[in-house]
Every structure is written in structure tokens, then in C-alpha cells.
N, C-alpha and C positions, 0 to 999 in steps of 0.2 A: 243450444238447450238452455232454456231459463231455469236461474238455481235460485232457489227459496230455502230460505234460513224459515221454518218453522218454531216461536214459541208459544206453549201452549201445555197445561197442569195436564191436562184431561187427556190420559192418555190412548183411550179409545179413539176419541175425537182423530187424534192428532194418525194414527195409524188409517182409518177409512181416507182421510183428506189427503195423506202421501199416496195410498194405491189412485185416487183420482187422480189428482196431480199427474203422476206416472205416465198415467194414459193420457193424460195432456199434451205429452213431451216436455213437464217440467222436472226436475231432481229436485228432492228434498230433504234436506238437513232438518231434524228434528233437536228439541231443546225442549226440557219439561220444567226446569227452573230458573233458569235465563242468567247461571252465574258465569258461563264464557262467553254470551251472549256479545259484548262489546268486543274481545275479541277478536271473534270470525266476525262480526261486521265489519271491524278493518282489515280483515284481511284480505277484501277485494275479489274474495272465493265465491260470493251472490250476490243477484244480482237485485233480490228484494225480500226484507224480512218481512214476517204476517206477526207482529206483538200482542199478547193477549196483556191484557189490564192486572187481573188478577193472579198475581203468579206467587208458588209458596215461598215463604222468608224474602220475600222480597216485592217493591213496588215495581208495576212496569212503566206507570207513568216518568218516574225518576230514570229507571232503564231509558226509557228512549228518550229524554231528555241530553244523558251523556252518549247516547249513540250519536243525536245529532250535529251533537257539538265536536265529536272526532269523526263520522263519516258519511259521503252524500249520500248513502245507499236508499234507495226508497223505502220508505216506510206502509205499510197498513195497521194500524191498530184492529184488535179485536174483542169489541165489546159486549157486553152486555144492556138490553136494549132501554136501560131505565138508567143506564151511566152517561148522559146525559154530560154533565156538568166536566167529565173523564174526557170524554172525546170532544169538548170546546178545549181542553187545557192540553188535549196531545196536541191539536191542530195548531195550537200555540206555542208548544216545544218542537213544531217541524214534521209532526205523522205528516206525511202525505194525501192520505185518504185513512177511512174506517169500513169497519162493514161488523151489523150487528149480531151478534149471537140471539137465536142459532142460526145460524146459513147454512146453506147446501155449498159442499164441496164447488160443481157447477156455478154456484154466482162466485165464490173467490178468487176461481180462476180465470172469470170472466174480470174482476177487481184489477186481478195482478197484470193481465194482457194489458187493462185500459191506463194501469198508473207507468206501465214502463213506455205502452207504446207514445205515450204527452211527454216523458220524461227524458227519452232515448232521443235523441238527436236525428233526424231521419237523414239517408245517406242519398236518397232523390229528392233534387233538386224540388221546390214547390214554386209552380209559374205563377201564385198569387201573393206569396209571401219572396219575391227575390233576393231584397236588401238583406243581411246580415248584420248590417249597422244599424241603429236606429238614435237619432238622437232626437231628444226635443227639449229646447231651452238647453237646461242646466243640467238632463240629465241623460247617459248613454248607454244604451244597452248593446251589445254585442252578442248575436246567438249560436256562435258558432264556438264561443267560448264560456257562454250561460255566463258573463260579467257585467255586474251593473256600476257605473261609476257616476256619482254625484258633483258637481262642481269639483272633477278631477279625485276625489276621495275614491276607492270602491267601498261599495257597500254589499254586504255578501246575503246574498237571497238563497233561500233554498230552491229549487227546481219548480217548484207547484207556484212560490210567488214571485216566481223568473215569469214564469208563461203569464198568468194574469197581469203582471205587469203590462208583457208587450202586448196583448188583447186590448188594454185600456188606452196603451202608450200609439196603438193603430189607430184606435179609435178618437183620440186625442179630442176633445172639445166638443164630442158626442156623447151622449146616454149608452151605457153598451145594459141592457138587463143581466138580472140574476141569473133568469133562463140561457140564455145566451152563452154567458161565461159560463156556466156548469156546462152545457153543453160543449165548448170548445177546450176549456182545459181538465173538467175531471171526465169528458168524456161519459155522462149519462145524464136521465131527465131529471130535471128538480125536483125534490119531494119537499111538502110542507112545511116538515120538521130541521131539513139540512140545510145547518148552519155555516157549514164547509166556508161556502163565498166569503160570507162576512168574516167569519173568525180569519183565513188567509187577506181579506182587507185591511182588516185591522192591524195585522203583523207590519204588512207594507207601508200605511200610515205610518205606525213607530217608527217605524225605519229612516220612510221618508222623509218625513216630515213636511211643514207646507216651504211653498216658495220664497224666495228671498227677500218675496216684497209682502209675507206676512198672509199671503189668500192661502186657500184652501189647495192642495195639489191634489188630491183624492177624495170627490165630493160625492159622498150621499144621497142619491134621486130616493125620495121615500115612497115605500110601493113596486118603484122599478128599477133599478139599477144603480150604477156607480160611474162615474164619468171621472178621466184625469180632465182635470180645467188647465187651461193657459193663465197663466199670468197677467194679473191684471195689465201693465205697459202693454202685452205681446195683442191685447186684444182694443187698443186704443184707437181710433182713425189717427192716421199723420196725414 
């Protein structure tokens, strides 16, 4: 059974979305001012929190800032649909996804299937993705333990820019589109306005930073996509 740590002011809201839920086969812990909030997210008791933005005496963006910082659990933020500037800076402190106020019960728990089933580690085998290892150049990803390590450093990714990593890290020295990677790691179709890709790109650029000979390691296709590049040496004729 998937457990959901529910916070959420509005307390009408929060009672219709539990009896859905329910009938989903998920359980849901409810929170209407998010001060144990950190918590039960470490306490390993669910499997994915739904944070609203606006919570009383207190910030949720800062909430989930220190959630991420002590624990993996997946994140949804939930906003409101003109908080724009809210859900580029959760996506930047680690939400996983967003979804905007008002939703239907129905699309959140379509949210919550989509972000655990990219996030959960599948226990069948996938005859297209075999390797477990991935290396390229200088830098390795391991998916069996979501670890990424840089010239032997790890570098700690969250789960959402684990997967777009190895999407890119596949795709190595190809164009992969925007479409594309929505589609593969958050798991629905692109909308106009979702900034999702880009804002998890940018996170990974910081991280990454470029290669050790100064290029670009996560270049920018404008219009279409984002491609990890090789190394300038790696693509030289000898």
C-alpha cells in the first residue's frame, strides 16, 4: 500500500482527497500545519509527501527545503496556479514534481503513481536498459544504488536528477528533446508553461559542472533539447 504523508491548511480539501486516495489503495496521514512534518518524513513511515506552499505560521518552501536535506522521500509540491516563481524554487530545493491548485483528487493520484513508479527502482529486470553501470569519461552512475560519482568524488543527486542524468548520460553526444525527457522521467506530456526539465537541468549543471577540459558537459539545444557532450579530446580523430 502507498503511504502519503498529506500537508495541506484546507481542511475540507485534505478530507475529500484522503477518502479518494483510500479508494486508490493508498493511506493517508494528514498534517494541516506542517510543524511535525520533518519528522515523519524521516521516519521512513511514507512513501511520498504532497506539500502545499502555503501553510499557517510557517513557509513550505523552507519546509521542504530541510525535508530534502534529511530525507529521499519523494516530494510533490502543491500549488497554487499563478505561484509560478514557488514551484521553480521548490524544484530547485529538490520537490520532485508539482501539481497546481485546484486538482481533482484523480490527477494527484495519478501524480503520486507517476513520481514513485520513475523513482522506485523496478525489480524486473529491463531488456533495454541492462547495464547497471554506466560510465562515461569522468563520470559514473550506478542504478542499482541511485550513486553518482565524479572523477571518484560522489556527488549526491536526488532521484528525479539521477534518472535525467542517465537519460542524457544514454543518450551521450545526442540531442535527447524536452519532450522526450518529460516523457521518460516525469512520466507525462509537456505543457507549455512546465518548467520542470529545465529547472532539474540547471540543478545538475551546478553540480556537475563542465569537463575538465573547460567544454560544456550539459549543453543547451535552444528550441529542442539538451544533450551531455563529450569532451572535447574524446571527440578528436587520432
Amino acid at each position: 500500500m502507498t503511504r502519503v504523508l498529506l500537508v495541506e491548511d484546507d481542511r475540507e480539501l485534505c478530507h475529500l482527497v484522503k477518502e479518494y486516495l483510500a479508494m486508490e489503495g493508498m493511506e493517508v496521514t494528514l498534517s494541516h500545519d506542517g510543524r511535525n512534518v520533518l519528522e515523519l518524513a524521516m521516519s521512513d513511515n511514507y512513501d511520498v509527501l504532497v506539500l502545499d506552499v502555503v501553510l499557517p505560521g510557517g513557509n513550505g518552501l523552507q519546509l521542504l527545503r530541510k525535508v530534502r536535506i534529511k530525507s529521499p522521500i519523494a516530494i510533490i509540491m502543491h500549488t497554487a496556479r499563478s505561484e509560478e516563481s514557488d514551484r521553480v524554487i521548490g524544484l530547485e530545493h529538490g520537490a520532485d514534481d508539482y501539481i497546481s491548485k485546484p486538482c481533482s483528487p484523480r490527477e494527484l493520484a495519478a501524480r503520486i503513481r507517476a513520481v514513485l513508479r520513475r523513482l522506485k527502482p523496478s525489480s524486473v529486470p529491463n531488456p533495454f536498459h541492462p547495464v547497471q553501470r554506466l560510465e562515461i569519461g569522468d563520470l559514473t552512475l550506478d542504478k542499482g544504488s541511485r550513486r553518482c560519482c565524479l572523477r571518484g568524488q560522489s556527488i549526491p543527486l536526488t532521484d528525479t536528477e539521477f534518472l535525467l542524468l542517465e537519460v542524457l548520460g544514454r543518450s551521450r553526444g545526442n540531442v535527447v528533446t524536452r519532450k522526450e525527457l518529460m516523457q521518460k522521467v516525469f512520466d507525462r506530456q509537456l505543457s507549455p508553461l512546465d518548467r520542470s526539465v529545465d529547472v532539474h537541468i540547471s540543478n545538475l549543471r551546478r553540480k556537475l559542472g563542465s569537463h575538465a577540459d573547460g567544454t560544456e558537459r550539459i549543453r543547451s539545444i535552444r528550441n529542442v533539447g539538451y544533450l551531455y557532450a563529450l569532451p572535447a579530446e574524446a571527440c578528436t580523430p587520432r
